[in-house]
N, C-alpha and C positions, 0 to 999 in steps of 0.2 A: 366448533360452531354448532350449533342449537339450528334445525330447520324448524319455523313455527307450522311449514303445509311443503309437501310434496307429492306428485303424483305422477307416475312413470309406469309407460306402457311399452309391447314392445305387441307385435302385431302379424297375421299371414293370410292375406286374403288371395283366395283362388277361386275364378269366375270360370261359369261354363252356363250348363242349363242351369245348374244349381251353385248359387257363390257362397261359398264357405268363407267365415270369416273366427281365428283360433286369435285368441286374446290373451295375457297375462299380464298383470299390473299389480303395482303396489303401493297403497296409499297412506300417510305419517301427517298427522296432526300433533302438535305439541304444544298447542293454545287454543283445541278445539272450543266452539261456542254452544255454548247449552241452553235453550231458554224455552223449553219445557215443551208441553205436547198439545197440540191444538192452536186454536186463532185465540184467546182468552191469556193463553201466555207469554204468546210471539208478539202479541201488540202491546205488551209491558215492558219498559227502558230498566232491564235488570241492568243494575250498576257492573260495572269489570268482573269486581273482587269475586259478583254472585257467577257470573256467568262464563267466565275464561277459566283458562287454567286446569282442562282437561286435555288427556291423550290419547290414540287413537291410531293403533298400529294394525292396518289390514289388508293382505295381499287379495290379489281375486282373480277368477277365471273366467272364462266366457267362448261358448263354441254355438255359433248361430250359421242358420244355413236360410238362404232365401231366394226364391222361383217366381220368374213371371209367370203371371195366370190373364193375362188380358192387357189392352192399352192402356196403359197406365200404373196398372194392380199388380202386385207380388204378396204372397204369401210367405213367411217366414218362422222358425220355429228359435228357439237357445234354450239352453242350458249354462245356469250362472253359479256360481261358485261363491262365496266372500266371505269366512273367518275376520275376525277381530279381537284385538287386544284393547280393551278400554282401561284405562287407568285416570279414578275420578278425583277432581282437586277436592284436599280434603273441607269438606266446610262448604263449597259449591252447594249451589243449585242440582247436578248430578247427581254427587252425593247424598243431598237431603231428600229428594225424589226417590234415586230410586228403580228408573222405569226399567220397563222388562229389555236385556242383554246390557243392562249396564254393569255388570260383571263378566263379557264376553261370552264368545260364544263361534258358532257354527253356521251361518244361513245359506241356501239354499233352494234355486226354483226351477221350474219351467213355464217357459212360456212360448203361445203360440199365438200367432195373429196376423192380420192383412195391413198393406199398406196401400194410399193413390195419391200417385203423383203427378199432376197434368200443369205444372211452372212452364211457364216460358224461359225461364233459364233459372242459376242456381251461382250464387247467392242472390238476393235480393230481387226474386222475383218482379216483373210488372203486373203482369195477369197469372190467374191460375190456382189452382187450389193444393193441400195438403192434408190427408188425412190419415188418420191411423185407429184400429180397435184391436185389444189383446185380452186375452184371459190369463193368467197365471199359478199356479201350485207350488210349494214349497215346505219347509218349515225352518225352524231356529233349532240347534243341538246346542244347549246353554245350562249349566249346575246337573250336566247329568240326565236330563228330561228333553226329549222331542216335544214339537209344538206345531202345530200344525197352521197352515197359512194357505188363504187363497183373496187372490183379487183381481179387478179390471181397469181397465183405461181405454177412454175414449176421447180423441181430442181431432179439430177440424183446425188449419187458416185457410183464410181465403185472401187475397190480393186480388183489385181489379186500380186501373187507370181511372182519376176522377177527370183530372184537367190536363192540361201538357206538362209534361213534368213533376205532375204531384200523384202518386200512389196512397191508395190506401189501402189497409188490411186490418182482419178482424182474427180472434182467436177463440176458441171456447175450447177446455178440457175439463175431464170429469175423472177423477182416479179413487179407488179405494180398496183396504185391505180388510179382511173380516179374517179372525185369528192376532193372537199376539207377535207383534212387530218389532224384531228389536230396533233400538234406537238407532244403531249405525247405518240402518237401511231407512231411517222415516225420511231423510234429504231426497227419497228421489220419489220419478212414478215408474211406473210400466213403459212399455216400448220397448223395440228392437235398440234403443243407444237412452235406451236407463238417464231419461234427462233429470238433471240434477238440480233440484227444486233452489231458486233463492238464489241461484249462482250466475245464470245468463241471463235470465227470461220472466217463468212467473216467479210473483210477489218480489219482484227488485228491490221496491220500497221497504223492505224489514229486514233486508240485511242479508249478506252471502253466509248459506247454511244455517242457515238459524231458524229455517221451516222442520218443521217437528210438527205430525202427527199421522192419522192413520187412513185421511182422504182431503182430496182438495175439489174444492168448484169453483173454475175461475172464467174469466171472459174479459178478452182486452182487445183496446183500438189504435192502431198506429196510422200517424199521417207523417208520409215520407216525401218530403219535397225534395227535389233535386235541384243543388245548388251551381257547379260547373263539372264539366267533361276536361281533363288535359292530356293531353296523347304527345309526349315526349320523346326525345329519338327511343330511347331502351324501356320505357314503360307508360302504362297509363295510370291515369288517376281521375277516381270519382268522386267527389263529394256531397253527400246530402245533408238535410238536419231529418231527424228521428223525435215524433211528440208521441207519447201514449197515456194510455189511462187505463187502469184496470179495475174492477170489482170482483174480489176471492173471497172465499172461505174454506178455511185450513180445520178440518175435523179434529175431533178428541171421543174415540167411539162414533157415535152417529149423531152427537153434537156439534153442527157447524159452528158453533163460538159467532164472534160478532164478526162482523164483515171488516173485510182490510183492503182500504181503497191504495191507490196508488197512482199516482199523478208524475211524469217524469220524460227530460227531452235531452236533447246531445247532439253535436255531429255525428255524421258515420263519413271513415270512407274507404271506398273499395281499389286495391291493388290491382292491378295488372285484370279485372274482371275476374277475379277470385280470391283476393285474400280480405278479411274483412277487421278493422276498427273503431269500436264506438267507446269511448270515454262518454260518462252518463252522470245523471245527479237523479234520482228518484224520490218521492216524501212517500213516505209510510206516515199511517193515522196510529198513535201511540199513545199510551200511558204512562204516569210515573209507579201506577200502582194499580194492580188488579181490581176490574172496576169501575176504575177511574176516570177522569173527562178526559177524552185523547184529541194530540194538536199535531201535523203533522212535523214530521222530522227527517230531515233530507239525509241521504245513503249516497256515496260517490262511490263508481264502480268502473271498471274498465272492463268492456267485453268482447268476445272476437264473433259473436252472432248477432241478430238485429233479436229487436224483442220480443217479437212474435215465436 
């Protein structure tokens, strides 16, 4: 049996003044999607044949350590690790591209940065906000040659109570990397838990892992009504619906590309006041061809976070 995606971690977190957290994983694509680098190519409908059918064998490490500094605030540091084996379908879009670590490679970084957290609880906030800012250092060992890398991220939500039962929250992040990037790393940004661009959260609308490039500017709106409460003898259950809207742009250099809206709603609902469910339908604004007049096109996705 063929796995098309795997991703397995095994984990040792130990809390004091200072929580250490020692990570190793290891991640298998074997119908990875490629649809090139920036917002100009992610909102083009590459056919299958161009864009599947690559692989993507990469373990990775991760030693992060993080301290309160105040109510709310903690600062934190890591060190990240992630080798890859890319093997590109021949004839692809990969292939004909090209881009830099698409013959594998070595990446590696550091980073350091603050967090604040002042939720009223965890998941699904009511009130309260979320913020985080990181610097990061690195480079790629890939054909033999170092390559140096550095970037930031800065990203806010905010959740406040509009009506009884209805929340709203707002999101803005800003990430980018200056130095060459290999491609196995353009899915994610910065942060202390490396959020993984396309898969939970931002640009839903274009599809899981299919963000490719070398910075993003996004800002999104979720309205969360709450639908029933059920408290049963051995558990409880929450149910809301989830409406958002987003406006991004996914870089190529310091080329924001054209904007990629995203329009998309779903149930959610929450387990026992912590484990969380949203099965989602999102529209991405797309092309059939670079350039071209784009109409949206809905993406079905199942997530275990709220969108924000």
């Amino acid at each position: 049996m063929t796995l098309h995606y795997t991703s397995q971690y095994a984990q040792i977190e130990l809390r004091g003044d200072v929580t250490w957290i020692v990570r190793g994983g290891y991640q298998v694509w074997n119908d990875l999607p490629y649809a090139g680098v920036g917002g100009a190519d992610i909102a083009t409908l590459w056919s299958p044949e161009i864009e599947l059918g690559n692989a993507i064998h990469a373990p990775y490490a991760m030693v992060a350590g993080a301290r309160p500094v105040g109510e709310g605030w903690r600062t934190y540091g890591q060190l990240y690790l992630h080798p890859a084996q890319v093997d590109a379908a021949p004839g692809g879009l990969l292939d004909q591209e090209r881009p830099f670590g698409s013959d594998g490679g070595v990446y590696g970084d550091l980073t350091v940065g603050a967090e604040l957290d002042t939720t009223d609880r965890w998941p699904l906030p009511d009130r309260g906000a979320r913020a985080e800012v990181d610097v990061r250092a690195g480079a790629t060992l890939t054909d033999g040659a170092l390559s140096p890398l550095a970037g930031a991220h800065a990203e806010l939500v905010r959740w406040w109570p509009a009506t009884e039962g209805v929340v709203i929250g707002v999101r803005g992040v800003a990430e980018h990397s200056v130095g060459p990037r290999p491609m196995w790393e353009e899915g994610v940004t910065g942060g202390r838990w490396r959020d993984e661009l396309g898969f939970e959260q931002v640009l839903s609308g274009y599809g899981r892992i299919r963000t490719r490039g070398d910075g993003l500017l996004a800002a999104e709106l979720e309205v969360r009504p709450r639908l029933f409460h059920a408290e049963l003898p051995w558990f409880t259950v929450d149910a809301y619906a989830s409406l958002f809207a987003e406006e991004a742009w996914l870089f190529d250099g310091w080329d924001p590309g054209p904007p990629l809206p995203t329009i998309g709603f779903g149930p959610e609902l929450l387990y026992q006041r912590a484990s969380q469910l949203r099965p989602f339908v999102a529209w991405g604004w797309r092309t059939d061809e670079v350039g071209g007049p784009r109409r949206p096109v809905p993406q079905f996705g199942l997530s275990v976070m709220d969108p924000l």
